[in-house]
Gaussian input, Z-matrix of N, CA and C with variables (Angstrom, degrees):
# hf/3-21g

backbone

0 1
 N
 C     1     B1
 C     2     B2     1     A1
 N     3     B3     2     A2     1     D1
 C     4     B4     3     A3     2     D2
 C     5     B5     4     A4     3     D3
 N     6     B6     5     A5     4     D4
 C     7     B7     6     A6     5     D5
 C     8     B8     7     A7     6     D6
 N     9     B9     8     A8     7     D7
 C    10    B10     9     A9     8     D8
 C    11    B11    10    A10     9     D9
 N    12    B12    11    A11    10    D10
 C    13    B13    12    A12    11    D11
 C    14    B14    13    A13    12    D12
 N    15    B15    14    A14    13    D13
 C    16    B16    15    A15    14    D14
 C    17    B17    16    A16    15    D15
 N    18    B18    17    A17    16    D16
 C    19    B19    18    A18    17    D17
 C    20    B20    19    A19    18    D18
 N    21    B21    20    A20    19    D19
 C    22    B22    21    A21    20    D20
 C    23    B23    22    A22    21    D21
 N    24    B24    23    A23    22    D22
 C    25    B25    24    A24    23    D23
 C    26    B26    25    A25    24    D24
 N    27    B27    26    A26    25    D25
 C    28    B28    27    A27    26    D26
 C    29    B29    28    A28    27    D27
 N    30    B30    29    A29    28    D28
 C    31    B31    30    A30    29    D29
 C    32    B32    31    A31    30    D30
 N    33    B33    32    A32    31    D31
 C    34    B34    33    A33    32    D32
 C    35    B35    34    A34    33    D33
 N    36    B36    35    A35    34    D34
 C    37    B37    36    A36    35    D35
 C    38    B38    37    A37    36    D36
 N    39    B39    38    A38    37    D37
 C    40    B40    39    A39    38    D38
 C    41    B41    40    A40    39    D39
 N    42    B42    41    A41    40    D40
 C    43    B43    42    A42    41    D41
 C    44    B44    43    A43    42    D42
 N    45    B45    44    A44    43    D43
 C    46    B46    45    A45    44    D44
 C    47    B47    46    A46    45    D45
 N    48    B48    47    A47    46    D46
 C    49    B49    48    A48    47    D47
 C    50    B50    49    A49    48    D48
 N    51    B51    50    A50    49    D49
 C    52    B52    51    A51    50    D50
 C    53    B53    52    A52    51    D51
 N    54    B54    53    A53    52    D52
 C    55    B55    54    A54    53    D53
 C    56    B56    55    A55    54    D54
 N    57    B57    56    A56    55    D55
 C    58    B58    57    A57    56    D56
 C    59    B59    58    A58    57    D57
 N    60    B60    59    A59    58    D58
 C    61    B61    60    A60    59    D59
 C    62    B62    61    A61    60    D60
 N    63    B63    62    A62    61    D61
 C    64    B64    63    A63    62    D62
 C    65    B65    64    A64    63    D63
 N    66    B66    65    A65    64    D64
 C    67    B67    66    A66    65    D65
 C    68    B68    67    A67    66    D66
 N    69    B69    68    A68    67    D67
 C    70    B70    69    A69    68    D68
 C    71    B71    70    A70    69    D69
 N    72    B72    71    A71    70    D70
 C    73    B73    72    A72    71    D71
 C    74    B74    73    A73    72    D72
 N    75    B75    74    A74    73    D73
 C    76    B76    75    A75    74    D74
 C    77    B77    76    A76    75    D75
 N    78    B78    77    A77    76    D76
 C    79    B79    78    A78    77    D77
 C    80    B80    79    A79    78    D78
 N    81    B81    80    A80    79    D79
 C    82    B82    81    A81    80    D80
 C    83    B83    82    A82    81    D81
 N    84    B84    83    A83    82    D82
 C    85    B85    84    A84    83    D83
 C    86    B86    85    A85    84    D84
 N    87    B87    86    A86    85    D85
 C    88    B88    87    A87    86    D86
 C    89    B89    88    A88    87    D87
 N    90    B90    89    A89    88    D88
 C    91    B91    90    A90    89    D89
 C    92    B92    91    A91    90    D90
 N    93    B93    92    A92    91    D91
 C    94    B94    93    A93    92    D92
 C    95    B95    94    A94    93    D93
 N    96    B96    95    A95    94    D94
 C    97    B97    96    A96    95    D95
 C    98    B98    97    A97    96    D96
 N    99    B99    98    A98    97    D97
 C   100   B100    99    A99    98    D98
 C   101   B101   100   A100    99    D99
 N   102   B102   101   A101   100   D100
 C   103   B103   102   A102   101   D101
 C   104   B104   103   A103   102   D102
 N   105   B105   104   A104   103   D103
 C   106   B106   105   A105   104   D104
 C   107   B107   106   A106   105   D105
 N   108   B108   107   A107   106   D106
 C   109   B109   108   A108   107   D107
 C   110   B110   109   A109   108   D108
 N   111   B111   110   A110   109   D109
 C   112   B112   111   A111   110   D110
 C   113   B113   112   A112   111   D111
 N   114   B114   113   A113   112   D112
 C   115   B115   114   A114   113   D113
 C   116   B116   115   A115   114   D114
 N   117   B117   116   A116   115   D115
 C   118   B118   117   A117   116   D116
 C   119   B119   118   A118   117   D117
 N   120   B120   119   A119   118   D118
 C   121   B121   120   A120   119   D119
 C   122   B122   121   A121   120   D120
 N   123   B123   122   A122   121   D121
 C   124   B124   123   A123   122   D122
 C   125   B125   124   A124   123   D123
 N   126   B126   125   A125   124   D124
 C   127   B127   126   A126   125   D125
 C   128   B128   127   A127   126   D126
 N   129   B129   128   A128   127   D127
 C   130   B130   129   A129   128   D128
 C   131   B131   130   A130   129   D129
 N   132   B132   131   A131   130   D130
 C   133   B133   132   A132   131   D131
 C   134   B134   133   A133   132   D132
 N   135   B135   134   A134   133   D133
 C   136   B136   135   A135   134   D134
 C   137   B137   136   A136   135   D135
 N   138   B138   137   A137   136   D136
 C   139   B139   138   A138   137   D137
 C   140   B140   139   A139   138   D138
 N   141   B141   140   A140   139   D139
 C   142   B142   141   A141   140   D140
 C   143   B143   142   A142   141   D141
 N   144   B144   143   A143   142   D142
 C   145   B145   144   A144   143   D143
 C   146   B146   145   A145   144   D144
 N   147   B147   146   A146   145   D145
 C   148   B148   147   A147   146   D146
 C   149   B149   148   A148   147   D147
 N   150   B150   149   A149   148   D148
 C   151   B151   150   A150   149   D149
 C   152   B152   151   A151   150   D150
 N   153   B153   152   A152   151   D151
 C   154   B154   153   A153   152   D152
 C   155   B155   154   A154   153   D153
 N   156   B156   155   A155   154   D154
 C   157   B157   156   A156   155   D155
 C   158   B158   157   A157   156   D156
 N   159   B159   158   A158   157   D157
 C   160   B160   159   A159   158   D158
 C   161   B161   160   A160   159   D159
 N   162   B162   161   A161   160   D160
 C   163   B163   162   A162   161   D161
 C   164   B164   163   A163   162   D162
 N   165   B165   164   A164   163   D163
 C   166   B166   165   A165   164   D164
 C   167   B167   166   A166   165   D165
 N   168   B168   167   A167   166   D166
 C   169   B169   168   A168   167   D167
 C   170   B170   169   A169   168   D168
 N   171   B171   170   A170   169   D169
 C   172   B172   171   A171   170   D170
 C   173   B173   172   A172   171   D171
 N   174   B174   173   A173   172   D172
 C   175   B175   174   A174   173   D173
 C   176   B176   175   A175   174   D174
 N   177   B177   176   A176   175   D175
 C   178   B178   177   A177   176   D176
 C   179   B179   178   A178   177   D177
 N   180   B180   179   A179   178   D178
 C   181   B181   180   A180   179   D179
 C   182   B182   181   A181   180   D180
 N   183   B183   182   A182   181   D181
 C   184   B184   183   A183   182   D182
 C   185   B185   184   A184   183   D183
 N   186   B186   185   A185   184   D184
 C   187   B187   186   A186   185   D185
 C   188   B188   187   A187   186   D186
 N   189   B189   188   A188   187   D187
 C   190   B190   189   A189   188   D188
 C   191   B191   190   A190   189   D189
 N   192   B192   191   A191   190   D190
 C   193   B193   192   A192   191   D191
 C   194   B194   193   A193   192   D192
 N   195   B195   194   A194   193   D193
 C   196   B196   195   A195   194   D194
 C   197   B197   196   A196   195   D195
 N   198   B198   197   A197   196   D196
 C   199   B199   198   A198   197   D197
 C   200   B200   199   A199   198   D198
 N   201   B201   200   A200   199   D199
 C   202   B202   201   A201   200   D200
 C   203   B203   202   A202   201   D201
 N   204   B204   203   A203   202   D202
 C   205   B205   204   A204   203   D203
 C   206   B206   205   A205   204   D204
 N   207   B207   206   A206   205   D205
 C   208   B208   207   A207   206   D206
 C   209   B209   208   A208   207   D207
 N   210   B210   209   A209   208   D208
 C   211   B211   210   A210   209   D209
 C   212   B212   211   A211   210   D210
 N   213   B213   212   A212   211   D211
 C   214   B214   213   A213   212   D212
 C   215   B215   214   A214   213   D213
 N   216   B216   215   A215   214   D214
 C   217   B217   216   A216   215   D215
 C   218   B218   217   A217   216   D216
 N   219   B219   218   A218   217   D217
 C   220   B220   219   A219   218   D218
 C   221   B221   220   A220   219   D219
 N   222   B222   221   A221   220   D220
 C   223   B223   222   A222   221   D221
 C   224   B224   223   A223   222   D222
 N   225   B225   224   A224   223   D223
 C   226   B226   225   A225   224   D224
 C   227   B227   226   A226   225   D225
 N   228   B228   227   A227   226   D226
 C   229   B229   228   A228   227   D227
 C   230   B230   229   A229   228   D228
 N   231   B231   230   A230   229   D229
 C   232   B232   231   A231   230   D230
 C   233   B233   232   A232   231   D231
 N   234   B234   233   A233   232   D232
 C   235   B235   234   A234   233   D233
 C   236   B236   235   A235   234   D234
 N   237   B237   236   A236   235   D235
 C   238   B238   237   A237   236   D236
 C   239   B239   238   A238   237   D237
 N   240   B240   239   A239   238   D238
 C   241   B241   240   A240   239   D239
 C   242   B242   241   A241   240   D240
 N   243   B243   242   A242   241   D241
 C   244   B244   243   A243   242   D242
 C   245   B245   244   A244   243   D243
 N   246   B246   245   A245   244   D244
 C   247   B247   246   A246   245   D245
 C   248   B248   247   A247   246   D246
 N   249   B249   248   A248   247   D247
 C   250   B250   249   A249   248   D248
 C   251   B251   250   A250   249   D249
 N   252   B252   251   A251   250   D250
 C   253   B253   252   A252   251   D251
 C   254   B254   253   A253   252   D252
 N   255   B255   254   A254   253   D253
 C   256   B256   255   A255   254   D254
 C   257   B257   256   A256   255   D255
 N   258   B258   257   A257   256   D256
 C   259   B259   258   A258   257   D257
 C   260   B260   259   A259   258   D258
 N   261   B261   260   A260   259   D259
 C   262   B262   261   A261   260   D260
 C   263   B263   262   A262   261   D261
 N   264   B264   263   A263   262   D262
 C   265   B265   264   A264   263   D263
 C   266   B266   265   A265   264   D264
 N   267   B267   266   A266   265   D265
 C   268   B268   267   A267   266   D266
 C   269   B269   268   A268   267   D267
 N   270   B270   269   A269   268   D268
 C   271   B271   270   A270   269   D269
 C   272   B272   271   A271   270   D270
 N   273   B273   272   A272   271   D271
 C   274   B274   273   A273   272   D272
 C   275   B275   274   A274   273   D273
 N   276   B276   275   A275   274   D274
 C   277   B277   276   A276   275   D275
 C   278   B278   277   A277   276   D276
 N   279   B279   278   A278   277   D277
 C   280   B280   279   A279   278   D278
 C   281   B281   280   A280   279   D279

   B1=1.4476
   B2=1.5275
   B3=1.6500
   B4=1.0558
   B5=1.6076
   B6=1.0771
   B7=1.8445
   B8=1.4188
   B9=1.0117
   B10=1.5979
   B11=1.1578
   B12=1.3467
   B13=1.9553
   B14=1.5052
   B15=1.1603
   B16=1.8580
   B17=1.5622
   B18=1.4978
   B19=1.3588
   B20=1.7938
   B21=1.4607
   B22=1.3023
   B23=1.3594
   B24=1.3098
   B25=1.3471
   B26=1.7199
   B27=1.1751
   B28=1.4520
   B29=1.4713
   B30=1.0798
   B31=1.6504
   B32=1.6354
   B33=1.7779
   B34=1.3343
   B35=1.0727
   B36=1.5605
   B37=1.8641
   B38=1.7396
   B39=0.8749
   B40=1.7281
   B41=2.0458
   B42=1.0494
   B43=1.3466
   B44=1.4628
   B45=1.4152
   B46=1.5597
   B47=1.9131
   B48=1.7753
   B49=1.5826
   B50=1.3204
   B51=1.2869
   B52=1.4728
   B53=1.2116
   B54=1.1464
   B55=1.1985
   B56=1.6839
   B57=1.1939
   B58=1.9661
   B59=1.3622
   B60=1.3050
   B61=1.3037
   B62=1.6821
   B63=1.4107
   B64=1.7705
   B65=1.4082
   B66=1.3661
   B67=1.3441
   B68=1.6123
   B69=1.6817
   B70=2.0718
   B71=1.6074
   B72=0.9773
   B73=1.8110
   B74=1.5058
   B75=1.5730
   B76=1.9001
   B77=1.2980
   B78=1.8540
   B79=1.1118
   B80=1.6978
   B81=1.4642
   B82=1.5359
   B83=1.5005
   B84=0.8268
   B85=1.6239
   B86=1.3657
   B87=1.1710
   B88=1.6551
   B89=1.5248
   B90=1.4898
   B91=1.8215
   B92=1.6795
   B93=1.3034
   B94=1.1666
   B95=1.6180
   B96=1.1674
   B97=1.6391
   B98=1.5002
   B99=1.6290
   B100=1.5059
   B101=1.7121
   B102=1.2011
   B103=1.6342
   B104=1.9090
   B105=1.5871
   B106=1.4113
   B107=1.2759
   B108=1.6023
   B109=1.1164
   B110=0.8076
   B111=1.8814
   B112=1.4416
   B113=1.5025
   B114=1.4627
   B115=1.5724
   B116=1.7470
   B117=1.1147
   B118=1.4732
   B119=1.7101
   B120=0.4571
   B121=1.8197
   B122=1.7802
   B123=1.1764
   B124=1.1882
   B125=1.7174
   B126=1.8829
   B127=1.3030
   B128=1.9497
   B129=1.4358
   B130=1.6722
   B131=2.3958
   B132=1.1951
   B133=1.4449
   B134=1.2983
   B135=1.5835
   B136=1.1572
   B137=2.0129
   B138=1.5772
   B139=1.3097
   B140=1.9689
   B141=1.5576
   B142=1.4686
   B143=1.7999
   B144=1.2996
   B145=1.5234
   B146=1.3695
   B147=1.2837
   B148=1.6809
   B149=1.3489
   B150=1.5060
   B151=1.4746
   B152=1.6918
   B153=1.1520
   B154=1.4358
   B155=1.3857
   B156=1.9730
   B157=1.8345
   B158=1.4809
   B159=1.3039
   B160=1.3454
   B161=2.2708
   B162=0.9500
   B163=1.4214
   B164=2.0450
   B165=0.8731
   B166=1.1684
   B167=1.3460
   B168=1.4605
   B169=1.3533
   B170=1.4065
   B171=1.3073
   B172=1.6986
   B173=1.3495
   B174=0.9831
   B175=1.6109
   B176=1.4832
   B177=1.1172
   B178=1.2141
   B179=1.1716
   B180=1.7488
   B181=1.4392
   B182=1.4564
   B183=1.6430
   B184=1.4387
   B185=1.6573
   B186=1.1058
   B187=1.1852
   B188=1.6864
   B189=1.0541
   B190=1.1674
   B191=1.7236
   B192=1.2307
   B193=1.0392
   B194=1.6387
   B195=1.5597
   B196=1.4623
   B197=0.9991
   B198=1.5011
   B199=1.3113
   B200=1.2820
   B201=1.6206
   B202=1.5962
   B203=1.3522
   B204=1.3410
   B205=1.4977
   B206=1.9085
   B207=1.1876
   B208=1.7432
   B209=1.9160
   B210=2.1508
   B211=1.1285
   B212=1.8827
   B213=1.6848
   B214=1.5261
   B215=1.4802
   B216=1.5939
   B217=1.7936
   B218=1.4093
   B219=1.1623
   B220=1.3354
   B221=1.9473
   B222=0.9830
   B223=1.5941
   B224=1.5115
   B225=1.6020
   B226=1.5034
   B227=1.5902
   B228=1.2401
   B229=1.1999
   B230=1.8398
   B231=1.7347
   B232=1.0873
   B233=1.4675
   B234=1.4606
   B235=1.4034
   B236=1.7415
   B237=1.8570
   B238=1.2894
   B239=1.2924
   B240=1.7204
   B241=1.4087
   B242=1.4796
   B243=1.6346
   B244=1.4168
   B245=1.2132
   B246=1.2497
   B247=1.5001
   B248=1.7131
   B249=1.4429
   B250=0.7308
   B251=1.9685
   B252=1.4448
   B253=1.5504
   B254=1.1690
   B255=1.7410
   B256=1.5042
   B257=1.3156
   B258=1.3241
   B259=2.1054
   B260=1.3630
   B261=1.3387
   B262=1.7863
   B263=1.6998
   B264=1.4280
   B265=1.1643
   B266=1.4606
   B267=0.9539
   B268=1.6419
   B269=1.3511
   B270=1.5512
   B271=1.1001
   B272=1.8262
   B273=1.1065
   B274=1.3304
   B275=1.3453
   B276=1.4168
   B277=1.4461
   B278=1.6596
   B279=1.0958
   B280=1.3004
   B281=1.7604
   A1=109.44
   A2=122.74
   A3=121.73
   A4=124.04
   A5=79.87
   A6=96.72
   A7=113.99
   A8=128.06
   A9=126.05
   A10=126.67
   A11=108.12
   A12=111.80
   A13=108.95
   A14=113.73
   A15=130.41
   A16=86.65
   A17=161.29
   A18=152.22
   A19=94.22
   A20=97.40
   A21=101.84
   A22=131.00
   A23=129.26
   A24=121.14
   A25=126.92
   A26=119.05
   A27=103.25
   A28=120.74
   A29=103.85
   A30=121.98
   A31=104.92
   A32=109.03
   A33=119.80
   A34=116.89
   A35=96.71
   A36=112.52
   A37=122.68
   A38=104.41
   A39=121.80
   A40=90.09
   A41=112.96
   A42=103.64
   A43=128.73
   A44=118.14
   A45=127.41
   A46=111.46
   A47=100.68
   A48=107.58
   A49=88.28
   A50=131.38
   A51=129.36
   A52=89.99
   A53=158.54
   A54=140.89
   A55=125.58
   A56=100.31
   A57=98.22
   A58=113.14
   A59=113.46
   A60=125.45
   A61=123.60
   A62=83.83
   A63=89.77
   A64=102.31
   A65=147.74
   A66=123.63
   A67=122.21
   A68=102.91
   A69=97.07
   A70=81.38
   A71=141.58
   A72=134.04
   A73=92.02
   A74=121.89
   A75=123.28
   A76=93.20
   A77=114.48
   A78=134.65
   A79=111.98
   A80=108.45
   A81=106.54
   A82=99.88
   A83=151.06
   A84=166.32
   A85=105.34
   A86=129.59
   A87=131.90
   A88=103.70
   A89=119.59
   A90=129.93
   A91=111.63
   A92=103.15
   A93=115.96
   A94=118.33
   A95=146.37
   A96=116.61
   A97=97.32
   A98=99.68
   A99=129.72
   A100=93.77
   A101=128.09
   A102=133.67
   A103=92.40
   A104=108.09
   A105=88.03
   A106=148.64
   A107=117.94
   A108=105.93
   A109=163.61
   A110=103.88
   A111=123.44
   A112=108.36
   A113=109.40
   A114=101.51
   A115=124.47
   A116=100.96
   A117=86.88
   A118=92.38
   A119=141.85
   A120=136.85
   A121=108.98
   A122=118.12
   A123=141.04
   A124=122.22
   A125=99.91
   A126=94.40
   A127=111.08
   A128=88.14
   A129=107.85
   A130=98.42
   A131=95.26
   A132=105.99
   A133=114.64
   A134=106.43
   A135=111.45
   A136=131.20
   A137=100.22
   A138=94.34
   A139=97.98
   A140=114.99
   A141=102.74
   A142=105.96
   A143=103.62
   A144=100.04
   A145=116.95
   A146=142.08
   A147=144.21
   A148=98.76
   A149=132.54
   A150=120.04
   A151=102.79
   A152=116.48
   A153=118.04
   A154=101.94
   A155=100.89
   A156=98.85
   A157=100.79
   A158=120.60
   A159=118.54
   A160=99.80
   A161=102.10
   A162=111.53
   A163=86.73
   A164=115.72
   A165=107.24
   A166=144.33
   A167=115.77
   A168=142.32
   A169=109.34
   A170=114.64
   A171=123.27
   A172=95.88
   A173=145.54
   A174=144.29
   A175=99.44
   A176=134.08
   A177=135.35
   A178=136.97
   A179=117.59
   A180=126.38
   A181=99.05
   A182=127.64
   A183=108.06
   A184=123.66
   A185=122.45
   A186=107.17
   A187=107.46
   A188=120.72
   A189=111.74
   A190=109.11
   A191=123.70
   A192=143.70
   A193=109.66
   A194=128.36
   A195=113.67
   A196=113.09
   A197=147.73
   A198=112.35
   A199=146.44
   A200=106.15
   A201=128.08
   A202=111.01
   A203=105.42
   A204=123.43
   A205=104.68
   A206=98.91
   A207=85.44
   A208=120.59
   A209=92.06
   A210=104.73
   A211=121.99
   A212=103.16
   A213=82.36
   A214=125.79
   A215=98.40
   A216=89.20
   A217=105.98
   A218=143.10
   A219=133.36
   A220=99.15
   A221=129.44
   A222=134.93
   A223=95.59
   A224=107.25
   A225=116.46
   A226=111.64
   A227=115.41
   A228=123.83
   A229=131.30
   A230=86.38
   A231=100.33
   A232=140.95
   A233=107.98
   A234=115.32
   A235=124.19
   A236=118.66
   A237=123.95
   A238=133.66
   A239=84.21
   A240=118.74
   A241=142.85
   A242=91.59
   A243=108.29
   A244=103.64
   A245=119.51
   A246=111.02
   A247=99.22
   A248=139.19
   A249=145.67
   A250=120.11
   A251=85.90
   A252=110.92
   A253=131.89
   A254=96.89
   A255=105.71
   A256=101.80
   A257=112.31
   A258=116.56
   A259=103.31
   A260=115.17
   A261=113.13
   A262=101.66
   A263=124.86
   A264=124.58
   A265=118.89
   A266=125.66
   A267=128.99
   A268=72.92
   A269=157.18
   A270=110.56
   A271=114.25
   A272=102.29
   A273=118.44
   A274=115.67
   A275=119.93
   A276=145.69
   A277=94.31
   A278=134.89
   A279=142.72
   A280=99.84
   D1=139.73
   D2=178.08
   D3=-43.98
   D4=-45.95
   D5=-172.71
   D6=-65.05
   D7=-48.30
   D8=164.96
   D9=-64.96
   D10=-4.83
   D11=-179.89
   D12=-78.84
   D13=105.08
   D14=-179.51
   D15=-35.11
   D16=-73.05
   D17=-119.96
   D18=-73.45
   D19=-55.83
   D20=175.85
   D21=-68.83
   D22=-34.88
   D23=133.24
   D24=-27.53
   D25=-62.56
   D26=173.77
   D27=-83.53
   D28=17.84
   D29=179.55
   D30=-88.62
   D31=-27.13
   D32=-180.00
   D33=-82.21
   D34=-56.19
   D35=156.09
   D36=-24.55
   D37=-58.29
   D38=-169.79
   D39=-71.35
   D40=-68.12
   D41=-179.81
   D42=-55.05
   D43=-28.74
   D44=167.48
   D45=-62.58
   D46=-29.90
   D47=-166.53
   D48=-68.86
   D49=-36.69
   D50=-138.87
   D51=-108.51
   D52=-51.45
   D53=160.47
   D54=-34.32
   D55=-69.43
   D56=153.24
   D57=-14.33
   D58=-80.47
   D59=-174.58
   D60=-43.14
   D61=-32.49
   D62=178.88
   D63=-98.70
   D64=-12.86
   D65=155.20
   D66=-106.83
   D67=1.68
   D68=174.65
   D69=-88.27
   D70=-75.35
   D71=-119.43
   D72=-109.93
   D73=-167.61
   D74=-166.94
   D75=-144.92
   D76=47.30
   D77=109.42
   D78=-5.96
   D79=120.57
   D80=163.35
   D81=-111.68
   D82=6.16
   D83=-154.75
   D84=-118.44
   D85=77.33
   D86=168.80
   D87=-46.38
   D88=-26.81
   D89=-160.09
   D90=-73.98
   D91=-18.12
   D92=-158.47
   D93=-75.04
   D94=138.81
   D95=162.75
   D96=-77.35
   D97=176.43
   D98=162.30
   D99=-60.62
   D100=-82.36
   D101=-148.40
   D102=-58.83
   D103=-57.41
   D104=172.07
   D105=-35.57
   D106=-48.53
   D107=150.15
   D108=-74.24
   D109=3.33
   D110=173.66
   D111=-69.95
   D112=-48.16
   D113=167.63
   D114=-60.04
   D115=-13.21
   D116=-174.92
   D117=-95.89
   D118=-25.92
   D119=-167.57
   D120=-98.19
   D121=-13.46
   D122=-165.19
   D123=-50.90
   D124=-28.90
   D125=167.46
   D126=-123.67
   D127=43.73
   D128=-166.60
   D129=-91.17
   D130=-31.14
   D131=165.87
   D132=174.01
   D133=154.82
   D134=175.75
   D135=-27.55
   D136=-42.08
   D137=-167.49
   D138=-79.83
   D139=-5.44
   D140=177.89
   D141=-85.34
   D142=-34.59
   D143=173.60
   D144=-62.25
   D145=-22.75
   D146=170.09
   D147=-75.76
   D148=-37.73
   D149=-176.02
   D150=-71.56
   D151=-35.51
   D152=-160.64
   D153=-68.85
   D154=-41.67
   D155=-179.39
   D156=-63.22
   D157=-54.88
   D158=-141.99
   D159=-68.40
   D160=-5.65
   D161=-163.84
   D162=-98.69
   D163=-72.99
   D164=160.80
   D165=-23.39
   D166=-29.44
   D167=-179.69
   D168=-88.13
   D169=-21.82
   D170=173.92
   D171=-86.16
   D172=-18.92
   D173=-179.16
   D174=-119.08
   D175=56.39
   D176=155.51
   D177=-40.32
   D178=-34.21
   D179=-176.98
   D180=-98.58
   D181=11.18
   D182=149.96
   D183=-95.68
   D184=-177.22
   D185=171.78
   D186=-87.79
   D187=-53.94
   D188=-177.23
   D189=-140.81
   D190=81.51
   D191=-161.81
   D192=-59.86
   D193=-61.38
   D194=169.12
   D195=-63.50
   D196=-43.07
   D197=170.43
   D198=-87.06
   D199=21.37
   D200=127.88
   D201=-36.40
   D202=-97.24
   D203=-173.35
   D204=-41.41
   D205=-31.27
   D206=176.93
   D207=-60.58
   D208=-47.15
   D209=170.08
   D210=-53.60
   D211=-40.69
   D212=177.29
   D213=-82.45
   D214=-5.60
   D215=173.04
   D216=-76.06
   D217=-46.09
   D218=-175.33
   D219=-53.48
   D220=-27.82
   D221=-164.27
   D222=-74.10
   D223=-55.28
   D224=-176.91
   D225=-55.98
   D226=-56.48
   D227=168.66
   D228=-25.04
   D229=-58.92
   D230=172.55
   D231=-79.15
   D232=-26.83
   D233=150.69
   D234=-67.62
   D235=-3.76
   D236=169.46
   D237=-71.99
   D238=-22.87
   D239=173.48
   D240=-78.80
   D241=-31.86
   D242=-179.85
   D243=-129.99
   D244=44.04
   D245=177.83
   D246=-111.96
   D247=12.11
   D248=-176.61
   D249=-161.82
   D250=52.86
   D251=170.20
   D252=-28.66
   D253=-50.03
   D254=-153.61
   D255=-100.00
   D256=11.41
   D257=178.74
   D258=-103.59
   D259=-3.36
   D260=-154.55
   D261=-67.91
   D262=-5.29
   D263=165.52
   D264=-76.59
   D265=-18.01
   D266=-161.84
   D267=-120.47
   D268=-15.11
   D269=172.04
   D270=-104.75
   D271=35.55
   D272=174.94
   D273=-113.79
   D274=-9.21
   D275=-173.78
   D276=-85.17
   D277=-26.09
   D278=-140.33
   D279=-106.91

């Protein structure tokens, strides 16, 4: 059943992060998760390093959970990119 398949579950996951992100923080990047950018901003000031721990601390049984989620947004990204190779001419036409 769709609904019980773990991919799609974190398929929900990933879309709930990214929504967060686009209405807590001034994020211009709808693409982004919430945890991702906690790792990336994380040693930008004190109050981003407490979000990054405290976000981390809800995912306890990973090791380091935003910069997971940091790693798969750059992954997502990059398969957005090259998943359509053979048009990259017409989209230079544009």
């Amino acid at each position: 059943m769709k609904y019980l398949n773990k991919n799609y579950l974190v398929c929900i996951g990933s879309c709930l992060s990214q929504l967060a992100n686009t209405i807590l923080t001034d994020s211009n990047n709808p693409n982004n998760s919430l945890s991702g950018e906690a790792y990336f901003y994380r040693n930008r000031s004190l109050l981003n390093k407490l979000w990054y721990k405290f976000i981390n601390s809800l995912f306890f049984w990973q090791v380091d959970h935003c910069k997971l989620a940091y790693y798969n947004d750059l992954k997502f990204a990059y398969d957005y990119i090259h998943r359509d190779e053979e048009n990259k001419d017409k989209i230079s036409e544009c």
